[in-house]
C-alpha positions in Angstrom: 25.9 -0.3 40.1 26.8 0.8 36.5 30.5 2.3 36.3 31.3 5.0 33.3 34.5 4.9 32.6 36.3 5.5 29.6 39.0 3.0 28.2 41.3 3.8 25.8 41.4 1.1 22.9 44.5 0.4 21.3 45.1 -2.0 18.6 47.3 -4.9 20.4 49.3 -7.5 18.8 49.4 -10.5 20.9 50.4 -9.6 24.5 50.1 -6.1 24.6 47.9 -5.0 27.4 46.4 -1.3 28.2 49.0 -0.7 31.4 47.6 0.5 34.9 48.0 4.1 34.3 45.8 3.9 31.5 43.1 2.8 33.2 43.0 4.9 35.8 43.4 7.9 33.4 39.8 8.9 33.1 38.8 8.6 36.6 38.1 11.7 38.9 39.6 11.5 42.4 39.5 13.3 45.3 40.0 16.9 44.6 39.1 16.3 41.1 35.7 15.5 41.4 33.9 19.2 39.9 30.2 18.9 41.3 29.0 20.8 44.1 27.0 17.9 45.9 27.2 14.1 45.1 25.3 11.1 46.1 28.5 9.6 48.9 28.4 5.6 48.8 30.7 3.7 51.7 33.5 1.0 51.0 31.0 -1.2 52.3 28.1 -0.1 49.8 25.9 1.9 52.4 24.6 5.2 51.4 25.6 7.9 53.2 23.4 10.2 51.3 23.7 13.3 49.5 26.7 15.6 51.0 29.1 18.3 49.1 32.0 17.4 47.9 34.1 19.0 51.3 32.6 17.1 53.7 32.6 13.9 51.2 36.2 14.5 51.4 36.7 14.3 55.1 34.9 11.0 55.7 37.2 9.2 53.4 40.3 11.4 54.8 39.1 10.5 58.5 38.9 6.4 56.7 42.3 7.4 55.5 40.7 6.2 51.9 39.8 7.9 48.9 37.1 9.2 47.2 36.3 8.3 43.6 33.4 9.5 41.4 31.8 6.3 40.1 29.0 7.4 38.2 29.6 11.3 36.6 26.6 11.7 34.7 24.1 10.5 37.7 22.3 13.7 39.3 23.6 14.1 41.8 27.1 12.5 40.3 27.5 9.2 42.6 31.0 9.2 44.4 32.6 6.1 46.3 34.9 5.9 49.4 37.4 3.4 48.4 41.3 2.9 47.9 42.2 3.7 44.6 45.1 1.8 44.2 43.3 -1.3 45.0 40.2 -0.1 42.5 42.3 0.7 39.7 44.2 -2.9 39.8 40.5 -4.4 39.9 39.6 -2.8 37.0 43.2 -3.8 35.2 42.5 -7.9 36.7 38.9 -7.6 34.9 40.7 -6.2 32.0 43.1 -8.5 31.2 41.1 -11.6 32.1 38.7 -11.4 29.1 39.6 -14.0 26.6 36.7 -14.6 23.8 36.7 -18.4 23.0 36.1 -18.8 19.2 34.6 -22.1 17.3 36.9 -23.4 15.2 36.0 -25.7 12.1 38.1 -28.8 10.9 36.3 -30.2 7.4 36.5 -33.9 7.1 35.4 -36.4 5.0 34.4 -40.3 5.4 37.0 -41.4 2.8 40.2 -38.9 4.5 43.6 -40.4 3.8 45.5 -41.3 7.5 48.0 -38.5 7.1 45.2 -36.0 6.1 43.2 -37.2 9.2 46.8 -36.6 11.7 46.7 -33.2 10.0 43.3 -32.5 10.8 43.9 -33.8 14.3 47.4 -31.7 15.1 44.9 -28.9 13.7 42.4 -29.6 16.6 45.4 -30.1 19.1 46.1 -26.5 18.5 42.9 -24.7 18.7 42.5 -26.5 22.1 45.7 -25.5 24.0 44.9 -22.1 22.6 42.0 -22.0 24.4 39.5 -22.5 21.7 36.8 -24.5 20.4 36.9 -26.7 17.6 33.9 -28.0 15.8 34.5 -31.1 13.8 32.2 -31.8 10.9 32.1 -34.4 7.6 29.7 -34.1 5.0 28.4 -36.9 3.5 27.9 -36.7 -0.2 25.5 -38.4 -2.3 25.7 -42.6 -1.8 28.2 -41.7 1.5 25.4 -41.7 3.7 24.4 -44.9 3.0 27.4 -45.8 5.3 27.0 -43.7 8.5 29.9 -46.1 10.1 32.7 -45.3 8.3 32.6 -41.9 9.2 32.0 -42.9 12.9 35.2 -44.6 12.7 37.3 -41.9 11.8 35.5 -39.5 14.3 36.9 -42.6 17.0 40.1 -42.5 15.4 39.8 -38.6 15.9 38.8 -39.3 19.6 41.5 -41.4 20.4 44.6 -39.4 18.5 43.4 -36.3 20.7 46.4 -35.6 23.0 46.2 -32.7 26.2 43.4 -31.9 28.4 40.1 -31.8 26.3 36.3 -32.4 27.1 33.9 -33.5 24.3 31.2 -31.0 24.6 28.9 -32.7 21.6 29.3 -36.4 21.2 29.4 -37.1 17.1 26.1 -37.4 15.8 24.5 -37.8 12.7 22.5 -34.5 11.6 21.0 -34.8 8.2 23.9 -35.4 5.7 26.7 -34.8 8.3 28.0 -35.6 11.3 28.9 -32.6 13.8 31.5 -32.8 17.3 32.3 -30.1 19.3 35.5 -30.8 21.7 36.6 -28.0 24.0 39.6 -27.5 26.6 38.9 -29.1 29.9 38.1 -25.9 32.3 
């Protein structure tokens, strides 16, 4: 079942989230809903079939729920008997759960200096307990990759200085001139 609703999209900066009233704003309930006949579907999601609006509004008065127009530009406009309260803080859980998990990249190389390499590592300690990705790669350049080892030793050095709860989603491997690793937070 497709829901049209309308959010309204503010720029946030860090924990700002769209509040519960705003959510809700868009929605037609009850004695809002304008069409003359709707398509009536139960809290259970059974059809009850086509109906006005009236007697729409005495089965969910009679279920001491209410009814809320799901779908406005349907014909007929399809209406749901629900509680609105619990509906709208649905919608506002769904809304605040979305997090996008972004793939970080951390450069190194086979010949890194040991504090470069902690840098690199803090670096990769971060993006994790932030909740993101972080793609580890080292080019090899020109008589490097003669010596595929070395930089399979810093990648274990890497491996071992990792601190927190991480899973290594791509074990290092060698891919043409570089080597690639992808750890991610444990879930």
């Amino acid at each position: 079942m497709n829901l049209y609703l309308f959010f309204v999209k503010r720029s946030t900066s860090g924990g700002e989230n769209i509040s519960n009233r705003d959510i809700g704003k868009n929605i037609r309930v009850n004695e809002q809903i304008r069409a003359k006949e709707i398509r009536v579907i139960d809290s259970d999601g059974g059809q009850l079939g086509v109906m006005t609006v009236r007697e729409a509004l005495h089965v969910a008065e009679q279920r001491e729920l209410d009814l809320v127009e799901v779908s406005p530009t349907a014909v007929p406009p399809v209406c749901k008997i629900l509680d609105f309260g619990k509906y709208k803080y649905q919608l506002h859980k769904k809304h605040t759960q979305k997090k996008t998990i972004d793939l970080k990249e951390v450069k190194v190389r086979p010949q890194i200096d040991e504090h470069d390499l902690q840098l690199k590592i803090r670096n990769i300690n971060r993006f994790i307990e932030d909740g993101d990705k972080a793609k580890v790669v080292m080019y090899f350049r020109g008589r490097e990759i003669i010596r595929p080892e070395l930089g399979m030793k810093v990648f274990d050095k890497i491996i071992q200085s990792l601190t927190g709860k991480y899973q290594i989603e791509t074990n290092p491997r060698l891919e043409g001139n570089h080597i690639t690793m992808v750890v991610a937070p444990k879930s």
